[in-house]
Structure formats: structure tokens, C-alpha cells
C-alpha positions as YAML, in Angstrom:
chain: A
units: angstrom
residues:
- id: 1
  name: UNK
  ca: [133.42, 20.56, 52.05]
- id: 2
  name: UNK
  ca: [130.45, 22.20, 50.41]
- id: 3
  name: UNK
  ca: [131.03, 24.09, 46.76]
- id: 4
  name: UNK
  ca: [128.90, 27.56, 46.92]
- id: 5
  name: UNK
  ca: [127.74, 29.81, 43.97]
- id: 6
  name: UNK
  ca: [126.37, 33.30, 43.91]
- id: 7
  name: UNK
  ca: [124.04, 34.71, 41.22]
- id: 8
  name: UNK
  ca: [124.30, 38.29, 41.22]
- id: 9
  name: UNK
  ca: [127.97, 38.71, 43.13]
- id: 10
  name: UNK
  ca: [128.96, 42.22, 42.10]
- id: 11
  name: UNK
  ca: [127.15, 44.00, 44.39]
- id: 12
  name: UNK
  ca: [127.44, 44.92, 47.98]
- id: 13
  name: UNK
  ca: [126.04, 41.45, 49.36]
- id: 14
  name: UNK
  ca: [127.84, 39.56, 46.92]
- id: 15
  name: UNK
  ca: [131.31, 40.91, 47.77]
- id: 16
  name: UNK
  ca: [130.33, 40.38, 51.25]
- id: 17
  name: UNK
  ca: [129.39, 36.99, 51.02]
- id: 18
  name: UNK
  ca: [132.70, 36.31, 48.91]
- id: 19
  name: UNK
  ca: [134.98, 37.56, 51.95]
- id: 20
  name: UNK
  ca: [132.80, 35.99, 54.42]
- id: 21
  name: UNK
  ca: [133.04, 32.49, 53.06]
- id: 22
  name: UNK
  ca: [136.89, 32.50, 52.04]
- id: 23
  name: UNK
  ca: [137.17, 32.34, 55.69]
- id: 24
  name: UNK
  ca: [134.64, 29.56, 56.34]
- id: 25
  name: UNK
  ca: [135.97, 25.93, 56.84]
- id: 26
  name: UNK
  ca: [133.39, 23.84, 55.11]
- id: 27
  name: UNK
  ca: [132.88, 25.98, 51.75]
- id: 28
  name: UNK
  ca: [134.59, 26.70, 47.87]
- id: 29
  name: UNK
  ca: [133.24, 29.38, 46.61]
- id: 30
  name: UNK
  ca: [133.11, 28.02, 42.59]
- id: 31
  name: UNK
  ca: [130.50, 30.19, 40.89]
- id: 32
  name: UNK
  ca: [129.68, 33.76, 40.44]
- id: 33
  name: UNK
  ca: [127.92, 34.97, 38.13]
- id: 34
  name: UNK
  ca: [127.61, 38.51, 36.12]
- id: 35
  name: UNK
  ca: [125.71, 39.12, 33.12]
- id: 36
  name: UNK
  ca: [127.43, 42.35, 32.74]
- id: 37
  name: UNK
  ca: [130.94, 41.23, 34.04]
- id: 38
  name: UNK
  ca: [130.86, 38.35, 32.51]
- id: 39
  name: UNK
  ca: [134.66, 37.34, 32.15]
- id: 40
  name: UNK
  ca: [136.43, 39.77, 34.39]
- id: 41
  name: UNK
  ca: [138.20, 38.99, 37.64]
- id: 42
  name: UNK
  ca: [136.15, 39.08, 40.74]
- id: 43
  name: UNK
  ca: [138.99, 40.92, 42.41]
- id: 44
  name: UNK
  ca: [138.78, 43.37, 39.51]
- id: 45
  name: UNK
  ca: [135.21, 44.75, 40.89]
- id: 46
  name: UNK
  ca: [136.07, 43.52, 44.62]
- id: 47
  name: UNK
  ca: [139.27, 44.46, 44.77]
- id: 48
  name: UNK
  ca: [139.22, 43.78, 48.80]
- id: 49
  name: UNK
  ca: [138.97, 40.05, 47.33]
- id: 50
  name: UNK
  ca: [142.18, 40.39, 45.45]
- id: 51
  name: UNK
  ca: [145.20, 37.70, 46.59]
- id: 52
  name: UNK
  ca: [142.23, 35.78, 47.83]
- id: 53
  name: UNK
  ca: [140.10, 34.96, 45.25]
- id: 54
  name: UNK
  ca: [141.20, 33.62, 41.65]
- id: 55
  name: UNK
  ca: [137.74, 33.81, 40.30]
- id: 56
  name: UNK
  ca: [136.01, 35.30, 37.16]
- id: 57
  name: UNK
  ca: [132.51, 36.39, 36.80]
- id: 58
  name: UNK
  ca: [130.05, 33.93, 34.72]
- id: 59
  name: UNK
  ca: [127.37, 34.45, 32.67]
- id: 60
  name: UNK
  ca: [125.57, 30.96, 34.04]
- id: 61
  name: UNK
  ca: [122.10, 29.99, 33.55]
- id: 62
  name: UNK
  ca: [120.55, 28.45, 36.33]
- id: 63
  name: UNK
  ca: [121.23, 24.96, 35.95]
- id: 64
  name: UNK
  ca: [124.34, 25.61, 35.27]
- id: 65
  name: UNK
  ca: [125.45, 26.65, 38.83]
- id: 66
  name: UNK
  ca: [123.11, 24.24, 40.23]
- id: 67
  name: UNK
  ca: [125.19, 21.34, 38.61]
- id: 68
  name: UNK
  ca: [128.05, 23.06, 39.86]
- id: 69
  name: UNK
  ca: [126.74, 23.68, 43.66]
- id: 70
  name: UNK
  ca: [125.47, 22.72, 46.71]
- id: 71
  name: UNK
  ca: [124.17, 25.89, 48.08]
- id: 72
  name: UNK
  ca: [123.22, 29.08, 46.22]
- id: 73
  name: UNK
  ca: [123.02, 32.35, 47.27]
- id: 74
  name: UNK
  ca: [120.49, 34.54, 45.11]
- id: 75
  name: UNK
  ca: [121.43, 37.83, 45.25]
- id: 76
  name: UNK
  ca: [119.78, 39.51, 42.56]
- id: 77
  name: UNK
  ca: [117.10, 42.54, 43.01]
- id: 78
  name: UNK
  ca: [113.73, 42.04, 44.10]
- id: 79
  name: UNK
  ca: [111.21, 41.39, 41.57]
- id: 80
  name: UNK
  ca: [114.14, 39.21, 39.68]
- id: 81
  name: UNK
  ca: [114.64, 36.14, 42.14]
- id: 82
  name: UNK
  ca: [111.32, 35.12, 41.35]
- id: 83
  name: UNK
  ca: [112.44, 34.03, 37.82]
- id: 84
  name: UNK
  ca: [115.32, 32.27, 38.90]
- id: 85
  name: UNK
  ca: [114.72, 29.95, 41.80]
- id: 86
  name: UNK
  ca: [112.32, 27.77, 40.45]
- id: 87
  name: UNK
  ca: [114.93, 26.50, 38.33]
- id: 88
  name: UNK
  ca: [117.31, 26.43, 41.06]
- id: 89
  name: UNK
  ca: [115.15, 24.14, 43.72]
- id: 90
  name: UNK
  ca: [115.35, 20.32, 42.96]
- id: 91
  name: UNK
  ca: [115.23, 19.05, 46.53]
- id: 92
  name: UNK
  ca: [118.96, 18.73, 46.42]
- id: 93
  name: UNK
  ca: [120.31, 22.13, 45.89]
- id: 94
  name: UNK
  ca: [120.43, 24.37, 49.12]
- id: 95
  name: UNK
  ca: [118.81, 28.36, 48.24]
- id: 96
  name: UNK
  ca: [119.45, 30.94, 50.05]
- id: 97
  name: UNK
  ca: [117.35, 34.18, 48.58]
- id: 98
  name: UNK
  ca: [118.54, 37.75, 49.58]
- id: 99
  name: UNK
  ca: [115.79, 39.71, 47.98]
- id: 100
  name: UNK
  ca: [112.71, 40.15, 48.96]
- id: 101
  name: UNK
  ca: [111.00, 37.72, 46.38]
- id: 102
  name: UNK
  ca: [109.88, 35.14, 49.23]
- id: 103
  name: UNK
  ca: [110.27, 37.16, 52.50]
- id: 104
  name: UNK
  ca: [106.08, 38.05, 52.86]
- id: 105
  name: UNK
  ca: [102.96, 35.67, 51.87]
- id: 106
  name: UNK
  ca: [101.90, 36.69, 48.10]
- id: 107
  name: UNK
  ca: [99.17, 38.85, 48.69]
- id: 108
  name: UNK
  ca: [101.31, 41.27, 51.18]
- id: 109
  name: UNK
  ca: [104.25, 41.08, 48.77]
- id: 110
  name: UNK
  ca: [102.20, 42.45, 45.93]
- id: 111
  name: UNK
  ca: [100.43, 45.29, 47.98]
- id: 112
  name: UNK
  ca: [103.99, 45.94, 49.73]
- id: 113
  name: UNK
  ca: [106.05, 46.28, 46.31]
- id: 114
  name: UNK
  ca: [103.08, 46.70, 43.91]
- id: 115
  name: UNK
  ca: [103.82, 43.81, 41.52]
- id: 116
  name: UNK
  ca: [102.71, 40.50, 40.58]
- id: 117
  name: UNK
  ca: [104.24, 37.92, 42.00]
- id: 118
  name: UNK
  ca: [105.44, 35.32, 39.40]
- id: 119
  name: UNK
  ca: [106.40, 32.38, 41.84]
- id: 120
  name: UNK
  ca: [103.49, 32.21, 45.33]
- id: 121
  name: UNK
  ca: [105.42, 29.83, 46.92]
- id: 122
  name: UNK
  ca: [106.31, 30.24, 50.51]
- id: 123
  name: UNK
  ca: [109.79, 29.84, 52.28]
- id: 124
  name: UNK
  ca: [110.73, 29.66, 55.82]
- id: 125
  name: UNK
  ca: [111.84, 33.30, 56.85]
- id: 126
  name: UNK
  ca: [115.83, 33.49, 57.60]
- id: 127
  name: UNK
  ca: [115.73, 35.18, 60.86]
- id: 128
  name: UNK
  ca: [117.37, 31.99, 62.77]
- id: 129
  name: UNK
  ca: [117.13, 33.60, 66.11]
- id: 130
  name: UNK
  ca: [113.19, 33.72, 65.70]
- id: 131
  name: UNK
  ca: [112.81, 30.96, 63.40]
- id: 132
  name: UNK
  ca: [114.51, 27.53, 64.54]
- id: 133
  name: UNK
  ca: [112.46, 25.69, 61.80]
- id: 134
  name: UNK
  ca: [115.37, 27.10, 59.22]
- id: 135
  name: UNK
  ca: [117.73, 24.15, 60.28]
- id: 136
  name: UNK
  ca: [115.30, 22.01, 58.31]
- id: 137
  name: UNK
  ca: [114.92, 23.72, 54.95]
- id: 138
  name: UNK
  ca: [116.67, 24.24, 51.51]
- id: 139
  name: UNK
  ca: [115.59, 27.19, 50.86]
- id: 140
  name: UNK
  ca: [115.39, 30.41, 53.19]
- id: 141
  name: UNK
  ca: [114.12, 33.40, 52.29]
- id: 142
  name: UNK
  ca: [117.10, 35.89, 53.97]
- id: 143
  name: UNK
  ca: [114.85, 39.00, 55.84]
- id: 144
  name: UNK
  ca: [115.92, 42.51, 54.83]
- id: 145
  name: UNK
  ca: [118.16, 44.84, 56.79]
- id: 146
  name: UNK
  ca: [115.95, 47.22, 58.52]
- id: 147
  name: UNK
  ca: [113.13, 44.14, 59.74]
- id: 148
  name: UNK
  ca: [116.29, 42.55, 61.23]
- id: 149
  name: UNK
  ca: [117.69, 44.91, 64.18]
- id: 150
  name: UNK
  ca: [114.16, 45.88, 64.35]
- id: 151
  name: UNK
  ca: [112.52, 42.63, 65.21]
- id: 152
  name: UNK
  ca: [115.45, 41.42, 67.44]
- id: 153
  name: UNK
  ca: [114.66, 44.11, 69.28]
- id: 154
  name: UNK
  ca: [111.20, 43.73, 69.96]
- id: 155
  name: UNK
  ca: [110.29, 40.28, 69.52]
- id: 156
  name: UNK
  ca: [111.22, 39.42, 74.00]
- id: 157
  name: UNK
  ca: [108.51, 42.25, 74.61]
- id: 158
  name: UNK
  ca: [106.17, 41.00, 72.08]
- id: 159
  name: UNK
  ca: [106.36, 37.27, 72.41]
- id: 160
  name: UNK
  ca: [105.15, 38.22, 76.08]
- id: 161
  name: UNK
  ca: [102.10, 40.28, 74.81]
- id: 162
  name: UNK
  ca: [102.82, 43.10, 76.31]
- id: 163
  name: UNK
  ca: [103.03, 45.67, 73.76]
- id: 164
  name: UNK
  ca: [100.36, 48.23, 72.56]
- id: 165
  name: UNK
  ca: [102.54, 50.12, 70.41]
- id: 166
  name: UNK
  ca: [105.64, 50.35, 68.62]
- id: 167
  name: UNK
  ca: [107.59, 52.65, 67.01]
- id: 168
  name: UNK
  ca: [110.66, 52.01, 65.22]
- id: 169
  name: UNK
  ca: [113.01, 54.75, 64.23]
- id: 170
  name: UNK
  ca: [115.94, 53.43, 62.17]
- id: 171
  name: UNK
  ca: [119.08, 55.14, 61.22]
- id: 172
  name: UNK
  ca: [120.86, 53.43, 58.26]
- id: 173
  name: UNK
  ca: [124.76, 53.92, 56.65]
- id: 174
  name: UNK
  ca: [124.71, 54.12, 52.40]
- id: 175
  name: UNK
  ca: [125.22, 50.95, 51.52]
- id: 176
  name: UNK
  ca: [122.01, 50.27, 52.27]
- id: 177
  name: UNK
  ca: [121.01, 51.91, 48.85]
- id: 178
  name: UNK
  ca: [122.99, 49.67, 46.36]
- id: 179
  name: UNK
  ca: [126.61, 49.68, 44.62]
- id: 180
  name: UNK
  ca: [124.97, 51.71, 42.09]
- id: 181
  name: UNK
  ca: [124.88, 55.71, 42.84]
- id: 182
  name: UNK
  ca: [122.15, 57.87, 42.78]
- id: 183
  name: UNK
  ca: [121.19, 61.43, 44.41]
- id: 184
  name: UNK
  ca: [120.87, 60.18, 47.69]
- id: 185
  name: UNK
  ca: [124.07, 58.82, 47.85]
- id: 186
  name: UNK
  ca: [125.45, 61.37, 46.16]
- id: 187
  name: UNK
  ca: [128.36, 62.81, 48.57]
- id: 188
  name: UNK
  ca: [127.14, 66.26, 48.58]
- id: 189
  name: UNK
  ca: [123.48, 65.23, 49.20]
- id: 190
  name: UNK
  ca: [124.84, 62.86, 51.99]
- id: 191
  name: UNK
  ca: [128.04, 64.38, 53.83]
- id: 192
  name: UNK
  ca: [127.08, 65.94, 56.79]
- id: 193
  name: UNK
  ca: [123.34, 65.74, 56.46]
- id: 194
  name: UNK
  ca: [120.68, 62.76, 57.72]
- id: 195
  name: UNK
  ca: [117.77, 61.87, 55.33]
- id: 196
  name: UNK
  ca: [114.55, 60.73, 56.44]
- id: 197
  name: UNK
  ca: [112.44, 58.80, 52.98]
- id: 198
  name: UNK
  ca: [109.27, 56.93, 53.32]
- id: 199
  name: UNK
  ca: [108.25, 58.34, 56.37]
- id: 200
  name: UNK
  ca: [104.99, 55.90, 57.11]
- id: 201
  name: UNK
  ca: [105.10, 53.50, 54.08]
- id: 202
  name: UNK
  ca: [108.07, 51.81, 53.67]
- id: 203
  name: UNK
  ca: [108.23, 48.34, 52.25]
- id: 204
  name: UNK
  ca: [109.80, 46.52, 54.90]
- id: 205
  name: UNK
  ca: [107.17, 47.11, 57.24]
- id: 206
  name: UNK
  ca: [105.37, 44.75, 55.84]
- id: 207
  name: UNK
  ca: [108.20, 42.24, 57.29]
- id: 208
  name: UNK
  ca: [108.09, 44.29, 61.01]
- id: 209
  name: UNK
  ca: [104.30, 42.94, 61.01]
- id: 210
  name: UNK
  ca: [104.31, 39.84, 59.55]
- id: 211
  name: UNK
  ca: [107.19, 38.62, 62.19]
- id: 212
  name: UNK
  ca: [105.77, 40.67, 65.08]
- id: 213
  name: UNK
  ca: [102.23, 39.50, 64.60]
- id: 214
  name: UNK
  ca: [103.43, 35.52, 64.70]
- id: 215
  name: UNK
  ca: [104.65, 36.40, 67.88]
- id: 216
  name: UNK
  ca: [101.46, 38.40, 68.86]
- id: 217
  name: UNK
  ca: [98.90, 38.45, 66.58]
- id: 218
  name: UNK
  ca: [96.89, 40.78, 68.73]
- id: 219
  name: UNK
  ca: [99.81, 43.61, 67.74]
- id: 220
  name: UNK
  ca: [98.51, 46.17, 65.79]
- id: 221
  name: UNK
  ca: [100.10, 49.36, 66.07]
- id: 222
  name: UNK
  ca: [103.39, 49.27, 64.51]
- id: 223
  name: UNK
  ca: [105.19, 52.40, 62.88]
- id: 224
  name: UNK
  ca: [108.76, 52.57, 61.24]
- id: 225
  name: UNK
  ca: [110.70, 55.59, 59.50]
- id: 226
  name: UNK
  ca: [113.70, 55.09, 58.17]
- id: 227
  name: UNK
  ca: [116.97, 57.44, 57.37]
- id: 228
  name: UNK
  ca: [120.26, 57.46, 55.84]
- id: 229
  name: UNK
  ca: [123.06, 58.69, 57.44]
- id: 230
  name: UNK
  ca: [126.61, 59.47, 56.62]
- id: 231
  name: UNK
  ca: [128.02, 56.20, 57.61]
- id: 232
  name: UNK
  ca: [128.95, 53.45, 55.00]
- id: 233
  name: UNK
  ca: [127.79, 50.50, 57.27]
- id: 234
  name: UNK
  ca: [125.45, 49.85, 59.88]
- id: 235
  name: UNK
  ca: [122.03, 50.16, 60.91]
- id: 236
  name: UNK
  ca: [121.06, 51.51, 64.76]
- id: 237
  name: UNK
  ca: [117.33, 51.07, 65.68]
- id: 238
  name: UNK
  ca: [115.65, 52.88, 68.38]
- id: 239
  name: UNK
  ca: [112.35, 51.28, 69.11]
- id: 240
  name: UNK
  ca: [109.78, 53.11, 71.05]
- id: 241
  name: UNK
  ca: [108.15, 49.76, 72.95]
- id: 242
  name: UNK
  ca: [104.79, 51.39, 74.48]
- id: 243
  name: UNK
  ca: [103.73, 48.40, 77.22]
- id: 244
  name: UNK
  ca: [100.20, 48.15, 78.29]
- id: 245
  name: UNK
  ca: [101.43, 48.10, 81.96]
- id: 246
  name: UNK
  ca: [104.25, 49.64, 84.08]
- id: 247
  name: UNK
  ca: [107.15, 47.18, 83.79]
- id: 248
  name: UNK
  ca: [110.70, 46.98, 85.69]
- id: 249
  name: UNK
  ca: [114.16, 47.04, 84.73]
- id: 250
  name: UNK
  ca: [114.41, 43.52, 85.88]
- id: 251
  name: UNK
  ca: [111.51, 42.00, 84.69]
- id: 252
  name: UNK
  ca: [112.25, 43.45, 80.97]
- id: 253
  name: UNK
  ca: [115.88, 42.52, 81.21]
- id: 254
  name: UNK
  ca: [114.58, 38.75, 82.16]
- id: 255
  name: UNK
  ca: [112.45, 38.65, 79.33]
- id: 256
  name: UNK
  ca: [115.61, 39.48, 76.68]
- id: 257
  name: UNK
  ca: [117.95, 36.91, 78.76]
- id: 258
  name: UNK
  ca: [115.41, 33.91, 78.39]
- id: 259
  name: UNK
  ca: [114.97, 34.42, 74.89]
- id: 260
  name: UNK
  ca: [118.71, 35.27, 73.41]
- id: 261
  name: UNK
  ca: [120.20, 33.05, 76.14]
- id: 262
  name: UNK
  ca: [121.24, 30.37, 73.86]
- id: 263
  name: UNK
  ca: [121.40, 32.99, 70.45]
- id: 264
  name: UNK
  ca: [125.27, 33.62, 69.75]
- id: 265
  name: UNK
  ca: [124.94, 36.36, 67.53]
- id: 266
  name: UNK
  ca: [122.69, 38.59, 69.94]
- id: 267
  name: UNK
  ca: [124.52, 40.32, 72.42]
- id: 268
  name: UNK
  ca: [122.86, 42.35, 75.27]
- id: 269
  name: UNK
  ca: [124.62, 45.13, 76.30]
- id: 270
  name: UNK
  ca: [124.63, 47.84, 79.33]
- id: 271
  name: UNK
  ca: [123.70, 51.43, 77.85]
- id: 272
  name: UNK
  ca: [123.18, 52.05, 74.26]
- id: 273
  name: UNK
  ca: [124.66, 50.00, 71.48]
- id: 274
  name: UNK
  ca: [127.49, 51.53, 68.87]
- id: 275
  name: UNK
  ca: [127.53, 50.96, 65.04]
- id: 276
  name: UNK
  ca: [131.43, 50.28, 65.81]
- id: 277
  name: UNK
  ca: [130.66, 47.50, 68.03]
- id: 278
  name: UNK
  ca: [129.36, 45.15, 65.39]
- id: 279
  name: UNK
  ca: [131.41, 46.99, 62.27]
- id: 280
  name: UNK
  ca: [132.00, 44.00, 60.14]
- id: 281
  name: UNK
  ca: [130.16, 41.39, 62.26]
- id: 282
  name: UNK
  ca: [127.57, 39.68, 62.50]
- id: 283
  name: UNK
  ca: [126.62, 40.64, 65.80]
- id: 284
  name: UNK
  ca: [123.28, 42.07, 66.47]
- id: 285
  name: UNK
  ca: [124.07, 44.62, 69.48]
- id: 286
  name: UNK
  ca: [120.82, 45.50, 72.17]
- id: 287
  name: UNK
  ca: [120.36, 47.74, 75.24]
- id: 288
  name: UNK
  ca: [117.65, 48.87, 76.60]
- id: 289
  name: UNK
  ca: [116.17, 51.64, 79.29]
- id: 290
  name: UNK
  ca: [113.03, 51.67, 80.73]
- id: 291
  name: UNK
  ca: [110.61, 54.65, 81.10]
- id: 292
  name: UNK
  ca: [107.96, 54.08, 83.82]
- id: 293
  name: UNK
  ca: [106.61, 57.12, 83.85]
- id: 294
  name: UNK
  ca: [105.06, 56.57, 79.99]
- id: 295
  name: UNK
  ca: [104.81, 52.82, 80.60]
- id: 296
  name: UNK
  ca: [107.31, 52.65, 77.40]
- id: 297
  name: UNK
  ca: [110.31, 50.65, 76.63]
- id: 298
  name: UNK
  ca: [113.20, 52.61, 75.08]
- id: 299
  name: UNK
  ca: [115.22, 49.61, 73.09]
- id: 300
  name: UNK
  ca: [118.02, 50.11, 71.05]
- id: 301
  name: UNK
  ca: [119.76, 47.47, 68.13]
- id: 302
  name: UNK
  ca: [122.77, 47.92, 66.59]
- id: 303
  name: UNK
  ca: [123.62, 46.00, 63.25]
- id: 304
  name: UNK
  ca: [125.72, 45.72, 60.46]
- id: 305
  name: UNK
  ca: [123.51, 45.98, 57.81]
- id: 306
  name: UNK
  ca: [125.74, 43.99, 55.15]
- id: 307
  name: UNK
  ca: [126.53, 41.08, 57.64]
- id: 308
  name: UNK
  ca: [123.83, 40.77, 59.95]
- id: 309
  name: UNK
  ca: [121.52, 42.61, 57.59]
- id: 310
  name: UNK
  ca: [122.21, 40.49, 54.78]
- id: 311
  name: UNK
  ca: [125.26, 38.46, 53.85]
- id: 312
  name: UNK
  ca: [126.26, 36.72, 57.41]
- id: 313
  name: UNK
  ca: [122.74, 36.40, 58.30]
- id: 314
  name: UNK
  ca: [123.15, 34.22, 55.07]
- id: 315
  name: UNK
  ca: [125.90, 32.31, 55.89]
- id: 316
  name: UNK
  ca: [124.65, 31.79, 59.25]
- id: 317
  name: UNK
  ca: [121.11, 30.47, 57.41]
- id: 318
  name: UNK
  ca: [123.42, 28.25, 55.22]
- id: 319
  name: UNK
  ca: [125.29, 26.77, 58.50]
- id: 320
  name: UNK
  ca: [121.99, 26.02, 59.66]
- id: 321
  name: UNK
  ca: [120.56, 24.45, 56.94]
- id: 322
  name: UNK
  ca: [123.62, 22.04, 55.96]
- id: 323
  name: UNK
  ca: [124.50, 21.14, 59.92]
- id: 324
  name: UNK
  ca: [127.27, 23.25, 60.57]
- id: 325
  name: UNK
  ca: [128.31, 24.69, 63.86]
- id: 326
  name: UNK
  ca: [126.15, 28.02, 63.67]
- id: 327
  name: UNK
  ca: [128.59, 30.20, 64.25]
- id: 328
  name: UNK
  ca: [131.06, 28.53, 61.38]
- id: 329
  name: UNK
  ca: [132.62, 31.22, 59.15]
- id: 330
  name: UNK
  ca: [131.41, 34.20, 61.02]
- id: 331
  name: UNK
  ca: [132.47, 33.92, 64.55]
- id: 332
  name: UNK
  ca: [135.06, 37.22, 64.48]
- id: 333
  name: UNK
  ca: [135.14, 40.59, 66.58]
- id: 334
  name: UNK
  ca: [133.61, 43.41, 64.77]
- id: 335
  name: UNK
  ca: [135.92, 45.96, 63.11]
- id: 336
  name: UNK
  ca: [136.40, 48.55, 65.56]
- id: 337
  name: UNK
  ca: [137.13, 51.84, 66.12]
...
């Protein structure tokens, strides 16, 4: 048994990661800290947690819950991680980062969020399905939501360099903004209604290119928009794969078998994926349908954007990283209807 801590566990991901692990077979969850619930019950904020969880929030510095753990899950906002996992890596402790801190090289994670970064060290990016390498780390940095369903999706057609262009259309539920309100999530600015932001400059592009390009580095034209829909969960991705030649049903499908063959938590699919097919898993959902006639690749992901898109995909880094069975901990149908 391994004893896990996570800084930063009031939120969304933290709450996630809490459930997630009480039902993993290698891991006690002994540490989670709160600067501003410092002293309550975890169940009090989480109160999905409660009857299974006798923990209070902390106030601990750094070394604190790295003398008290063998894995850490930062999940703090971007911008903030920086200043805390320097302290945390010792060559001992395992890190797992869930903000965007270490995701991008320095220079394209100061253009992308427009700040200095305090810490230019580089980490292996947590998308294990692209990035087998993770198994021999401590520390991960865990990719965001929206680069997630959107890479698995492409990454068969681009790996084969046979993509001119790509557009990525990406339709995201709430809790993709935060536990902490604000207009957009607002219930009658969201009920009923989609929301398109950032329409060409979104930060996690950035990500889209930097995995895409290791694939292909002859990729250039890739576009993402992103919107918020009425859903609490989930993230469905419809990429707009433009090939450079006419390609088959079965010479696409071939290319997504031979890469995901061995990849338990991608699942191909007949048709077009459903949000309610990975609903609390960590499942990443694809289907595809070819268009010959515009030599273009319609491909379609379906996530959970708090499992897949961030907490699970943890876990599954952390099963990785300290020689579990992969699948440890997160192996369970999705939550469905």
C-alpha cells in the first residue's frame, strides 16, 4: 500500500480524485490540504465522500505532506503549482501536477498564459496512451481536458502523416469552469443555451500542437473552438481530419486498431460516441466516418472531462508510475443513462 496526499482537494478534481482512490487497492488517501478549509471535514465540502472518508482538510506546507506521502497530486490553479513542486520533488516522492504549470516547454507556456514561468523545468506529459515513457517518471505533468479527447482522436491519422488540416470543435459540460461560480455558469446564462468563448485562441491549443507536432512535426494547420454546454460532465470532440489523399473506411479504421489495440481506456466504437457512455469513467469513447468526397475524416471523442480529463487520467498516470496494473482503481462502467 501506497499513502496519497492532495494539495488543493476542494475542488472538482480533488473530490474526484478522493472517490476515485477510496476504491483503489494499493492507496490511503492521508493528506488533503485547504488553506481556506483548513479543519473541516472533507465530507463537509464533498459530501458524496461522506461514510467514506473520515478526513479533515490541512493547512500543510509542502514538506509536510511529502513526509507524509508517497505520491502527490497537485491540484492547485495554474500559475500556483509552480511554487509548490519544487519543494515537493526529492527523487523519492511521486508528483502528479493537474495544472497546467509543466504541461508546454517554457517559452510556449508563457506566450500561451502570458506569465513568467517561475520553475522551466520540463516533465513527461501524462497522456499514457501517447506517452509510454510516463511508467518511468516521478513526476507527470497531467494534460488538460480539452487536449485530451482531442489528441486521442487524431493522433492514428497524424502519427501516419496524413493530415493537412485539423479542426477541432469541442463541446464541454460546466464543470469544466471550476467549483467556483461565475456568469457563465450562472444557470440562467447556461440552461438551455450553448456558449462558444475563445473562438481561435484558446490556451490549450498550445497542448493540441505541441502533442500533434511530436507525432508530425510537418502539421501545421490546427484550429480548436471550444463551448460550454448545459451538461455537468463530459467533453464530446468533433474533429474535422482534412487528409492530403482520399482514404477508406478500412484503411482509417486499421490505423485506430494498431494504435489503441493494446490501450484499455480507448474504446472504438460504431457510429458516434455519447457523453453517457463514459459518464463517470475513464473511458475515452471514438467513432469515426469518412468523407471521400472532401478527402476529410469526420472523428468524434467522447470524454469525461473530470476522469479522463483530469482526475483518472491521474490515477491512471500514478498506476503507471508506481507499477500498478494500469487499469487499478479505475476499471468501472461509466454511469449511464
Amino acid at each position: 500500500m501506497i499513502n496519497a496526499g492532495i494539495i488543493g482537494a476542494s475542488g472538482y478534481t480533488g473530490g474526484e480524485l478522493m472517490r476515485l482512490l477510496l476504491n483503489h487497492p494499493e492507496v490511503n488517501i492521508t493528506a488533503a490540504t485547504s488553506r481556506k478549509l483548513a479543519g473541516q471535514a472533507v465530507s463537509d465540502t464533498h459530501r458524496h465522500l461522506k461514510s467514506f472518508l473520515d478526513l479533515k482538510f490541512e493547512n500543510l506546507s509542502p514538506e509536510e505532506i511529502k513526509s507524509a506521502c508517497d505520491v502527490v497530486f497537485v491540484a492547485v490553479p495554474h500559475g500556483t503549482a509552480m511554487d509548490i513542486v519544487p519543494e515537493l520533488l526529492d527523487g523519492e516522492v511521486k508528483v502528479i501536477d493537474l495544472s497546467a504549470d509543466y504541461r508546454l516547454k517554457t517559452a510556449d507556456f508563457e506566450q500561451a498564459y502570458d506569465m513568467k514561468h517561475r520553475d522551466p523545468r520540463e516533465a513527461v506529459y501524462g497522456l499514457v496512451e501517447l506517452h509510454p515513457e510516463v511508467s518511468e517518471q516521478t513526476f507527470i505533468a497531467n494534460p488538460g481536458c480539452y487536449p485530451t479527447g482531442a489528441n486521442l482522436a487524431a493522433a492514428p491519422l497524424a502519427k501516419a502523416g496524413v493530415i493537412n488540416s485539423v479542426i477541432f470543435d469541442s463541446k464541454s459540460g460546466i464543470t469544466g469552469a471550476g467549483i467556483n461560480p461565475s456568469a457563465v455558469s450562472h444557470y440562467p446564462n447556461m440552461a438551455e443555451n450553448v456558449q462558444a468563448y475563445k473562438l481561435t485562441s484558446h490556451r490549450h491549443l498550445a497542448e493540441f500542437v505541441q502533442e500533434l507536432n511530436r507525432l508530425d512535426n510537418s502539421l501545421k494547420n490546427i484550429s480548436f473552438t471550444p463551448h460550454v454546454v448545459p451538461s455537468i460532465r463530459g467533453i464530446l470532440t468533433t474533429a474535422h481530419v482534412f487528409t492530403k489523399d482520399t482514404m477508406g473506411v478500412d484503411e482509417v479504421r486499421a490505423l485506430y486498431e494498431e494504435m489503441y489495440m493494446d490501450k484499455p481506456f480507448v474504446r472504438l466504437v460504431d457510429g458516434s460516441p455519447s457523453l453517457g457512455d463514459v459518464r463517470g469513467s475513464n473511458f475515452c469513447d471514438i467513432g469515426f466516418e469518412v468523407d471521400e468526397r472532401n478527402n476529410r475524416v469526420v472523428v468524434v471523442s467522447a470524454i469525461d472531462n473530470l476522469v479522463k480529463g483530469a482526475s483518472g487520467q491521474a490515477i491512471q498516470n500514478m498506476n503507471m508510475i508506481c507499477g500498478f496494473n494500469e487499469t487499478a482503481g479505475l476499471w468501472s462502467a461509466a454511469a449511464a443513462p
